[in-house]
Phi, psi and omega in degrees: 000172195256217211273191197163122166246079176308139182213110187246104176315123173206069152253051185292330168288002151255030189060014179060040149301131212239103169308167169272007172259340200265314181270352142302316167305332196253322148011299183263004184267298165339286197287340180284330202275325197311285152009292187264358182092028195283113175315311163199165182218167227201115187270099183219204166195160195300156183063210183226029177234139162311286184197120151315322182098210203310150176275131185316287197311323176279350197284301224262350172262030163115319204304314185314299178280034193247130174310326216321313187293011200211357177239334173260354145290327203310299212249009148295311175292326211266015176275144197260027170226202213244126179237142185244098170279129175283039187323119184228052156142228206289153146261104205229177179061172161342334190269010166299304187359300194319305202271354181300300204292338191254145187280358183187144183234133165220167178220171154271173178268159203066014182269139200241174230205106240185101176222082225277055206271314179305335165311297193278347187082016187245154177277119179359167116316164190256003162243013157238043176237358164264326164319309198292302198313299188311323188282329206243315193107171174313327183263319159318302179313307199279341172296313196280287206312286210309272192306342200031070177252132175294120167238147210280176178273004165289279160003292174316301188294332176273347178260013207048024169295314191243180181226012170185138165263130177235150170302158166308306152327302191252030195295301243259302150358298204289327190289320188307318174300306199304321190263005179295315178312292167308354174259354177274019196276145149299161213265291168328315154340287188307323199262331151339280171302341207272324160337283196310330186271327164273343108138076181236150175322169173255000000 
């Protein structure tokens, strides 16, 4: 089968609160695998939280408002083989972008679903309050953002936000199966339906 590029948040002892060094790297992590011809690649992280979002302390010099969050979604969407976020726990914050941005959300159970900007004062990232809407809709999208609400991964699955609840054990499996077509697939292929699924020319 062909490449898989697995890519892993490993702060856990900060929830995989994400820096402006954390997020050059997976930037450079992303565009590398793009690069090399990688069929799909797979977004999970350490522990037993996905990403806290943003780290406070870089949050209070500026990180909230940094392109930085809009150039590694940017370029999680523009990757051109199948991309899978592993959620193997909570997502909250700015790191949804991350997973709003990957062609499949899979989670572990009990994991919430958390995006605090009306609270917190900050405004989205700017391509994600349209990502949220196309998954949940409108009125859901106004439940997380507006309402600030937590959803539960029943919730997720039943609004579409996420597309399979996996046991922990097997998150990481269960995504490699989910990427098995693609990976024995051309690259061309691959990037073709995903055009197509979006509904851009060929």
């Amino acid at each position: 089968m062909g490449d898989c590029c697995i890519l892993r948040l490993t702060r856990p002892e900060k929830a995989n609160a994400l820096t402006g060094a954390m997020l050059a790297d997976l930037l450079a992590a992303v565009n590398a695998a793009a690069n090399r011809g990688a069929k799909a690649l797979i977004l999970t992280a350490e522990g037993k939280v996905f990403s806290a979002g943003a780290d406070l302390e870089e949050m209070q010099a500026g990180l909230g408002t940094s392109p930085a969050w809009e150039q590694v979604s940017a370029a999680l969407a523009a990757f051109p083989g199948l991309t899978i976020a592993a959620l193997n726990g909570t997502l909250a914050g700015g790191a949804t972008g991350l997973a709003l941005a990957c062609d499949l959300r899979i989670a572990v159970p009990g994991a919430q679903f958390f995006y605090p900007v009306m609270r917190l004062g900050y405004l989205p990232q700017p391509s994600d309050p349209a990502r949220l809407m196309a998954l949940v809709g409108p009125g859901r999208a106004r439940m997380i953002l507006l309402a600030g609400q937590k959803i539960t991964t029943d919730e997720a699955l039943a609004w579409g936000l996420i597309d399979r609840i996996v046991t922990p054990d097997a998150l990481i499996d269960a995504a490699m199966a989910l990427a098995a077509d693609a990976l024995r697939a051309d690259q061309s292929h691959v990037q073709a339906l995903k055009r197509m699924l979006e509904g851009k020319p060929q």
